[in-house]
C-alpha positions in Angstrom: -6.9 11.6 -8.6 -6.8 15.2 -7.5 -3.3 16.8 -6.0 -2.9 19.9 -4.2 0.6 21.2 -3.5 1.1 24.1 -1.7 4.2 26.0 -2.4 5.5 29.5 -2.2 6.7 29.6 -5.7 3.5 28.4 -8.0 4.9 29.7 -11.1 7.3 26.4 -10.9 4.5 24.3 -11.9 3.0 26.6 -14.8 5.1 24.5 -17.7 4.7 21.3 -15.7 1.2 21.2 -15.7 0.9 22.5 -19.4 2.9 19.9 -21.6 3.1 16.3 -22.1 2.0 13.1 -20.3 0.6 14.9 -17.7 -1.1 18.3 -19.7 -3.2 14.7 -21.4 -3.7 13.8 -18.1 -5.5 16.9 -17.4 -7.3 17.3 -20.0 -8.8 13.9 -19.5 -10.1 14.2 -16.6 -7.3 11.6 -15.0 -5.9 14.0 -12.8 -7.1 17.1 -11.0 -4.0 19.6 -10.2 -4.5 22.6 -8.0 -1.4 25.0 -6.5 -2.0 27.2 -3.4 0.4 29.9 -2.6 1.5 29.3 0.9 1.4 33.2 1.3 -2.0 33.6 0.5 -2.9 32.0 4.0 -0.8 34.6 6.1 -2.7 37.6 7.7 -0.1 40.6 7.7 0.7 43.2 5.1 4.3 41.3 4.6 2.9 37.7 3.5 5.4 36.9 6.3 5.9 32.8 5.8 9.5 32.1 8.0 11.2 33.5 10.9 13.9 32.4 12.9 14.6 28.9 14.5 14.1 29.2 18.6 17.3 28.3 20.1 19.7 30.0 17.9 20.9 28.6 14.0 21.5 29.7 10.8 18.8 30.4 8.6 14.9 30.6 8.4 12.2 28.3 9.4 8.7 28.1 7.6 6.0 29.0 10.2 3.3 26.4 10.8 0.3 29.0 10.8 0.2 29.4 6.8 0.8 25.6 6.0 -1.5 24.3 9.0 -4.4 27.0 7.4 -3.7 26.1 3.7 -4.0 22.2 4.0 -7.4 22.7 6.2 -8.7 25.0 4.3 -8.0 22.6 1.0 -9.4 19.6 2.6 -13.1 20.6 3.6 -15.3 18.3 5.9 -16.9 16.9 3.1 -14.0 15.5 1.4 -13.7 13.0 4.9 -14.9 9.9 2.5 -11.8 10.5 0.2 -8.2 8.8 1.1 -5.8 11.5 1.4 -2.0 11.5 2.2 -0.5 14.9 2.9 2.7 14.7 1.9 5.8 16.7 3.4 8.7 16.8 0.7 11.6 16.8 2.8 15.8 15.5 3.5 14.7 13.4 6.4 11.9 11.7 4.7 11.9 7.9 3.1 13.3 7.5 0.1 11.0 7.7 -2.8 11.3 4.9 -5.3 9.1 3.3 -7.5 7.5 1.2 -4.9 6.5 4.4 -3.1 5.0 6.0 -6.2 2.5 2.8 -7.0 1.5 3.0 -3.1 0.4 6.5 -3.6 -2.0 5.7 -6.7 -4.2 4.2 -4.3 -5.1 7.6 -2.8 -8.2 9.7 -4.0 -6.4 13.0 -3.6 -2.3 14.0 -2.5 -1.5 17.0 -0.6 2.0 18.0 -1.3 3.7 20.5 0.9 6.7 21.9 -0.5 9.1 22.8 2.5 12.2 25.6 1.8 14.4 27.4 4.0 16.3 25.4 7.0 13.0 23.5 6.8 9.3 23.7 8.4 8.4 24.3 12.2 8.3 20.5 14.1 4.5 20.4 14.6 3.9 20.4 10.9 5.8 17.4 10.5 3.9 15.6 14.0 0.5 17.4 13.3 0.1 17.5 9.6 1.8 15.6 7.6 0.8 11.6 7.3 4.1 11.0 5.0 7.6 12.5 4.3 9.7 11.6 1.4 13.0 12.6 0.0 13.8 11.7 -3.7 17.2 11.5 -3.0 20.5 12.0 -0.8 21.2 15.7 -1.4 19.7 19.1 -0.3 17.5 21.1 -2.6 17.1 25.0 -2.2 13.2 23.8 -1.4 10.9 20.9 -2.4 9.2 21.8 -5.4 11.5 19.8 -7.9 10.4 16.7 -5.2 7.0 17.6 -6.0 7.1 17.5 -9.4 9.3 13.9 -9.4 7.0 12.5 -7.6 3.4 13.7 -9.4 5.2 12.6 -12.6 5.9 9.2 -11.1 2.9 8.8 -9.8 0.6 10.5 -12.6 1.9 7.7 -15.1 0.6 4.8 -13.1 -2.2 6.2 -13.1 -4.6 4.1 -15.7 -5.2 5.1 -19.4 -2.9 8.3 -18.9 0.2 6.6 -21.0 -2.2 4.7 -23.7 -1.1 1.4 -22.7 -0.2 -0.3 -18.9 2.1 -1.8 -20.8 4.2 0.8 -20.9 4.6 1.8 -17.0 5.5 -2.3 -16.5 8.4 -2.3 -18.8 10.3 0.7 -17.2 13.1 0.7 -15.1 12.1 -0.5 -11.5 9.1 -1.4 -11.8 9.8 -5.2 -11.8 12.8 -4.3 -9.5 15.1 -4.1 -12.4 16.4 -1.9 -14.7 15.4 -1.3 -18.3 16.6 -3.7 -20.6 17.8 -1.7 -24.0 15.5 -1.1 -26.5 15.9 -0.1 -30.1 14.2 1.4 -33.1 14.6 2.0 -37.2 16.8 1.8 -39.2 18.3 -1.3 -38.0 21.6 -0.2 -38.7 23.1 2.8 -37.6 27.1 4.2 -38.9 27.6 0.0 -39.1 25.7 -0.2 -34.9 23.3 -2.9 -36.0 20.3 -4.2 -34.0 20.7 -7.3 -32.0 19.2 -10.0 -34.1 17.3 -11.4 -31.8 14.8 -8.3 -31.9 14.5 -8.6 -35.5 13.8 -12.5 -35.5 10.1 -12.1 -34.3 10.5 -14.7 -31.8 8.6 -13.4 -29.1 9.4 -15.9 -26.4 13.1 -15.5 -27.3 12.6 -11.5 -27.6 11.1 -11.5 -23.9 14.2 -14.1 -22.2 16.5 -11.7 -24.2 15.3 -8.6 -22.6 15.0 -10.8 -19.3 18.9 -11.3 -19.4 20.0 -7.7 -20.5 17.8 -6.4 -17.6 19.6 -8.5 -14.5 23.5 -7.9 -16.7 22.3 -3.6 -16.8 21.3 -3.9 -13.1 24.5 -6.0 -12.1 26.8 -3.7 -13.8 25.1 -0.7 -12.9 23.2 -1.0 -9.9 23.8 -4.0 -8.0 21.9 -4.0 -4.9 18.8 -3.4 -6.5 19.2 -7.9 -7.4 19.1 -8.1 -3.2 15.4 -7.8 -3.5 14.3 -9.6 -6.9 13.5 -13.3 -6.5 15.8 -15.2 -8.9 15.7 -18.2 -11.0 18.7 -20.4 -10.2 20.1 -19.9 -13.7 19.3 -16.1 -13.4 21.5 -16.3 -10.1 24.3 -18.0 -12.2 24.2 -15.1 -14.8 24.2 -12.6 -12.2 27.2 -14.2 -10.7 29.3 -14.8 -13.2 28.7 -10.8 -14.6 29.8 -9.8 -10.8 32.7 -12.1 -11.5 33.3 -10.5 -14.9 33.1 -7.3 -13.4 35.8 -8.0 -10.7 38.2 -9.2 -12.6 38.4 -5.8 -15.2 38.6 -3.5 -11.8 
């Protein structure tokens, strides 16, 4: 996969790129990163990128020149076989979640614009962008931690960059659910021993184990997140009775 994100502070993405999952990822030839400074598309001496909102307001609005130029320039005529999503990381867009980041493995190449300021001139977001998303319910001073969430979240579903699928299937939402808790030597720690069950090699037993910590986390912790996992009529029971549990100690 090959993402571009265009941003007006590149530096950001320097460490990112260079460590970890994702530095393996590069270096495999998994993923293709590029960053383009917004301001290298402008055309006066200033590297002007914003000016002020028509109609009044506070603050500054990124102009649609730059962006418009640096995404067409990035995405030549030849690259029309490709599936691309240009992505605009903004407030107003969907929420990402782990749904979202599985979707956006199917594409050959992501565009990620990273908006600042009060926000980006109207006709990028009709004209441009294919996709918005927000990675959350607060206001960032500009999108380039949303670009990063989402390139990590993505990047690691992409195959043979963690090692084993395995891995990306047991996480937290990826079944809907949250993590179930996991444990490691020695198997006793200042007199916190392992659950048993873990050490019984019991695999089938091991896996409903992990099952039934999973639905009790996501009950106690975040419980509309069951709304949209199919249940097992005894799983429903379990999930109940912790919601009751739960009640009863507020």
């Amino acid at each position: 996969m090959r993402i571009d994100i265009l941003t007006l502070f590149p530096k950001m993405f320097e460490d990112f790129s260079s460590t970890g999952i994702f530095q393996r990822a590069i270096e495999n030839k998994l993923v293709e990163l590029n960053v383009y400074n917004i301001r290298d598309y402008t055309h006066d001496k200033h590297h002007v990128v914003d000016d002020y909102p028509y109609g009044g307001g506070a603050g500054m609005v990124m102009k649609p020149e730059p962006i418009f130029e640096a995404v067409e320039s990035i995405l030549q005529p030849n690259d029309k076989d490709e599936k691309v999503s240009v992505i605009l990381t903004t407030p107003r867009g969907r929420l990402f979640t782990q749904k979202i980041a599985d979707e956006l493995t199917q594409y050959d190449r992501l565009v990620i614009i990273c908006g600042h300021y009060e926000g980006v001139d109207e006709r990028i977001h009709r004209y441009l962008a294919n996709d918005e998303i927000s990675i959350g319910d607060y206001v960032l001073s500009g999108g380039e931690p949303a670009a990063t969430v989402i390139v990590d979240a993505v990047t690691r579903l992409i195959p043979g960059v963690l090692g084993s699928e395995e891995s990306a299937k047991d996480d937290s939402h990826s079944g809907g659910l949250l993590e179930y808790p996991q444990y490691t030597r020695p198997p006793v720690f200042r007199d916190w021993e392992v659950p048993e069950i873990l050490l019984s090699g019991n695999h089938g037993e091991i896996a409903r184990w992990r099952r039934e910590q999973s639905l009790i986390r996501t009950a106690e912790r975040r419980p509309e997140l069951l709304d949209k996992v199919e249940l097992s009529s005894k799983e429903i029971r379990l999930v109940n009775e912790k919601r009751k549990n739960l009640s009863e100690e507020e």
